[in-house]
TIDO-511579 format. One record per residue: x, y, z of N, C-alpha, C, CB in turn; residue in three letters. Coordinates in steps of 0.2 Angstrom, whole numbers, plus 5000, padded with zeros to 4 digits. Glycine has a CB too. Example, Ala and Ser with C-alpha at 12.3 -4.5 7.8 and 13.67 -1.06 7.14 Angstrom:
506649725039506249785039506649845039505749785045ala;506449895035506849955036506450005039507049975029ser;
// end
This chain:
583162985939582563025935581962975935582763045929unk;582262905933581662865932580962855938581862795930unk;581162895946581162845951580562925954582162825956unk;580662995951580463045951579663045950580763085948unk;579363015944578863015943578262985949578962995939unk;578562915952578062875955577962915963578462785955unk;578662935963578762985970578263025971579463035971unk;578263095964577763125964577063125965577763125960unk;577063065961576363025960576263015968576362945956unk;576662995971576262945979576163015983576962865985unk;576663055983576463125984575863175983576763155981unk;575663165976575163195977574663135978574963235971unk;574763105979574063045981573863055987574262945981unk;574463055992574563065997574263136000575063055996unk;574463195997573863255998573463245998573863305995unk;573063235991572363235990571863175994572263225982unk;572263135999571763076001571963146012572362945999unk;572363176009572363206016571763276015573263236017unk;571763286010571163346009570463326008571163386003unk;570363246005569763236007569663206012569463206004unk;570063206017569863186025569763256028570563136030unk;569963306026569963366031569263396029570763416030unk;569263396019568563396016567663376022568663316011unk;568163306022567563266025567263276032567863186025unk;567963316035567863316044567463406046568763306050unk;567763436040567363516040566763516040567563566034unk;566763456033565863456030565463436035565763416024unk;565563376039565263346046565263406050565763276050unk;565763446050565663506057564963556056566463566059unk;565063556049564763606047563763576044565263626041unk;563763516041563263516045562863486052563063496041unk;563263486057563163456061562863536064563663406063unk;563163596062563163646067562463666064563663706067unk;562363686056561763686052561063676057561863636046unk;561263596056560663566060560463586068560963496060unk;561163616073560963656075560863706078560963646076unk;561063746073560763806073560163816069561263846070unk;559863786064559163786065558663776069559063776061unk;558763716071558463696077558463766086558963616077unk;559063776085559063826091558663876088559663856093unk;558563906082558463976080557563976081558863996071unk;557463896078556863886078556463886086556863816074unk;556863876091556563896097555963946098556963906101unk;556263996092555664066092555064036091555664136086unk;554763986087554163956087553963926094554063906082unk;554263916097553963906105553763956109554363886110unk;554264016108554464076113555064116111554564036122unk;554964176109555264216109555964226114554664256109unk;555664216120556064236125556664176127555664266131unk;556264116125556664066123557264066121556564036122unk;557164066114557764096110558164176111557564076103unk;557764226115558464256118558864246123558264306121unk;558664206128558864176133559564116128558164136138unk;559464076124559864046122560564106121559563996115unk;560264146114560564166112560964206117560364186107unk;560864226123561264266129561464216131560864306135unk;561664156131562064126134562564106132561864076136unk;562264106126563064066119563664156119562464056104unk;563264226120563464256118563864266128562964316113unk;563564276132563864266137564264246137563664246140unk;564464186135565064126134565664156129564564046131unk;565464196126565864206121565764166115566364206124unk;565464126114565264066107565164106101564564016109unk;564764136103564364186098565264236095563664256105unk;565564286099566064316096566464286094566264336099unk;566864226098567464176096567264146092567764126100unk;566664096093566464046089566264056081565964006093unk;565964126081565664136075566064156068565264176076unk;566864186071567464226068567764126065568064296076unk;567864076069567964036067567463976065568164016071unk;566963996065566563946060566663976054565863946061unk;566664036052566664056045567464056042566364136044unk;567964016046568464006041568363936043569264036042unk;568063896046567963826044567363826036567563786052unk;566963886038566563876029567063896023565863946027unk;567363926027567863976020568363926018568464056022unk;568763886024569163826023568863756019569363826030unk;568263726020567763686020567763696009566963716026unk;567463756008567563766001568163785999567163795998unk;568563785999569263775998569463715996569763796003unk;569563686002569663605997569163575992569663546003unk;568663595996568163555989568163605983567163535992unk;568463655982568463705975568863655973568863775975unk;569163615974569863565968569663545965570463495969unk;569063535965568463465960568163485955567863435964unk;568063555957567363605955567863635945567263705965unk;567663605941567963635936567763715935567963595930unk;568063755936567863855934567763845926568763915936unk;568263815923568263855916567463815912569163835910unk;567363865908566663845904566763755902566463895894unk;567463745897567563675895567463635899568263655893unk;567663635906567363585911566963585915567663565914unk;566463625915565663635916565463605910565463715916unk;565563625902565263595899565263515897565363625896unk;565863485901566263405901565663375906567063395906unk;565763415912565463385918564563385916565663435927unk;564363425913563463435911563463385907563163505907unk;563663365900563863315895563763235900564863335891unk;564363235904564363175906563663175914565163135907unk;563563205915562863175919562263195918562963185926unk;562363185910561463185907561563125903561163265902unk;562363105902562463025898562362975903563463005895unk;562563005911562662935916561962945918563362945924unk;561762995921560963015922560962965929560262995913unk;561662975935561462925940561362985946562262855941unk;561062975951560762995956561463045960560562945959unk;561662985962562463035966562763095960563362975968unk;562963095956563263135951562863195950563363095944unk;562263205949561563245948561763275956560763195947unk;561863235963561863285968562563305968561663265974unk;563063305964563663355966563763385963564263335968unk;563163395956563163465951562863505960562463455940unk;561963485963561663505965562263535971561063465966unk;562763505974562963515980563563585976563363435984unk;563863555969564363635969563863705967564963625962unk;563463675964562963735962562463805967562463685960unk;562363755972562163785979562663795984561663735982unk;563363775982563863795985564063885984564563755984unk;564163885978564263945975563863985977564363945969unk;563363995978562564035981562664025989561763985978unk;562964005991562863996000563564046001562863896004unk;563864005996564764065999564664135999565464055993unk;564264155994563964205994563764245999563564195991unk;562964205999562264226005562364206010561664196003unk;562964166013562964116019563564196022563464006016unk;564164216019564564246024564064326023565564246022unk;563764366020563164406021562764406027562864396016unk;562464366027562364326034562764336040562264266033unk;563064286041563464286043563864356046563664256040unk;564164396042564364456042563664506046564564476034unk;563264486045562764516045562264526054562464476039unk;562264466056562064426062562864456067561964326060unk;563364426066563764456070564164526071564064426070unk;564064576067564064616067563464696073564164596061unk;563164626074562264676075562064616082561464676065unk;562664596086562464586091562264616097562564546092unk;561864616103561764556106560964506099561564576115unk;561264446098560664436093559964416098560764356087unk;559364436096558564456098558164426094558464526098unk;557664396098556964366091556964426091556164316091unk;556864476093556464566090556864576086556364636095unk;557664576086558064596083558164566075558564606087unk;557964506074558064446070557564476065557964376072unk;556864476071556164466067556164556064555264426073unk;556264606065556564676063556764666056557064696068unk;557464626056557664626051557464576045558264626053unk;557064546046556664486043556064526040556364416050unk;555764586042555264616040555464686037554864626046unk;556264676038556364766034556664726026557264826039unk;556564786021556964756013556664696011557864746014unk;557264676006557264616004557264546009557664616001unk;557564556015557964506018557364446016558164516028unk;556964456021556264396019556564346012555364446017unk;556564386006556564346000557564326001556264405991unk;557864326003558564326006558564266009558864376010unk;558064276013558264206018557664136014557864226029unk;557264166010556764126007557364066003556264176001unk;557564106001558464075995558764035998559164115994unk;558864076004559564036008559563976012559964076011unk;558963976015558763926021558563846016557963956027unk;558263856012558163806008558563776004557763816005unk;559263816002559763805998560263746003560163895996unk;560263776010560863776015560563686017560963856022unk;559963696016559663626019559963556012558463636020unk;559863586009559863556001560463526001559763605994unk;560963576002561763576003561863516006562163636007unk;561763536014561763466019561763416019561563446022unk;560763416016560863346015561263296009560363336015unk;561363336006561563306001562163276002561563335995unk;562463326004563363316009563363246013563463376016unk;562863256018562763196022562463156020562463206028unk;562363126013562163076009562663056005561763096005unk;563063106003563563086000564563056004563563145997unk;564363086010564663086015564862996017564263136020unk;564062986017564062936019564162896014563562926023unk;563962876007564262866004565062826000563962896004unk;565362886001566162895998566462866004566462975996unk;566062876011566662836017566362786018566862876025unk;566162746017565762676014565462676022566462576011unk;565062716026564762716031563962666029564662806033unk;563762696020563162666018563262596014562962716013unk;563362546011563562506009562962516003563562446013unk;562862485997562862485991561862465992563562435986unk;561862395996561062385998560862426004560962316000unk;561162476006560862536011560662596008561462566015unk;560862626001560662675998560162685998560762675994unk;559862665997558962665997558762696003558362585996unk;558962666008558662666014558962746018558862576019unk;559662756016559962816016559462876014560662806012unk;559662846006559062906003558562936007558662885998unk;558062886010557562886012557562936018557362826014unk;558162916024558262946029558563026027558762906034unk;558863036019559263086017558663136017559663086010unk;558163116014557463146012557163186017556963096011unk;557063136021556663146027557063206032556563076032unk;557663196032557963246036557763316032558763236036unk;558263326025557963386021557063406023558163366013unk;556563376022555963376025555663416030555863326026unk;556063376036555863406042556163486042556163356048unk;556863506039557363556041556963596037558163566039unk;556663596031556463626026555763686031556263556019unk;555563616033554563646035555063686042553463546038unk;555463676046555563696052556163776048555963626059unk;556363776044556763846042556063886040557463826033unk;555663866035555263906032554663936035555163886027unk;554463866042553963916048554463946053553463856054unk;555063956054555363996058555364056055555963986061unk;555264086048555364146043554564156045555664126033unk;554164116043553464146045553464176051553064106045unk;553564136056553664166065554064216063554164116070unk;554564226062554664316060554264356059554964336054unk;553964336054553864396047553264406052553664366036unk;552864366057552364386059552364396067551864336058unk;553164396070553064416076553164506078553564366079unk;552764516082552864606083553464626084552464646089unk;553764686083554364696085554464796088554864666078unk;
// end
């Protein structure tokens, strides 16, 4: 009996150092696709027909059908593990707010910001999702259609700037916790963290313009 406890213990150590690797390699897939899939979507500010042409190829290929049924259990899978962290009940919401208005340190402030905007993307992210693949072949007419009917516009106003926020902070933190950043890098991280969110930000919110003003 005495020999039970430590076993335990190296057990669960053992899981939990296997779910933040698996944590860590979702969240790299995920924003690596982010990054580009905005960038592709953004091709409509060139040419319209550009990004139909993409999009007929991915969907050609089948990437679009296959791939898009499996990205959403890599999102669905992705916040699953990171839910272990995430306290639900009020008490530990109210723990976790307490102590990072005591620590008031930068990283801690972005993984309120990272579960906060999680909860809002899981949401608005498989909506989407559901939303796009359901209604292919996808079309800048067909996009920018739906970008100009209802709410969507104030939908994607939410969500493109949320999803960028998410990333980067991920891939700031990312780099961080797998000691990719060393302790005199942070700054220089930050800097590059910035800049990325930055660029994604002005290229998500002129592609929603490029909608909202292309004819359809």
């Amino acid at each position: 009996m005495s020999f039970d406890l430590p076993v335990t213990a190296a057990k669960s150590g053992k899981t939990d150092a296997i779910l933040d690797w698996l944590q860590m390699i979702s969240g790299v897939a995920l924003i690596i696709f982010v990054f580009m899939h905005m960038t592709l979507v953004s091709s409509v500010l060139v040419n319209p027909e550009i990004m139909d042409a993409i999009a007929h190829k991915y969907e050609a290929n089948y990437m679009a059908q296959v791939g898009g049924p499996l990205l959403f259990l890599v999102f669905l899978f992705h916040f699953y593990v990171a839910a272990r962290k995430i306290p639900f009940r009020l008490e530990g919401q109210k723990t976790i707010w307490a102590h990072a208005k005591m620590l008031n340190h930068r990283d801690t402030w972005l993984w309120i910001v990272q579960v906060t905007s999680a909860m809002i993307i899981l949401i608005m992210g498989s909506i989407h999702m559901w939303t796009v693949l359901s209604e292919l072949p996808i079309t800048a007419a067909r996009s920018a259609a739906r970008m100009q009917s209802g709410p969507w516009v104030y939908f994607y106003l939410i969500l493109a700037p949320l999803v960028v926020l998410h990333v980067v902070a991920g891939f700031y933190r990312i780099a961080v916790k797998w000691g990719v950043a060393k302790d005199y890098s942070r700054d220089k991280l930050n800097k590059i963290a910035i800049g990325l969110g930055a660029f994604f930000l002005v290229l998500g919110l002129a592609t929603i313009v490029r909608y909202m003003t292309l004819g359809v």
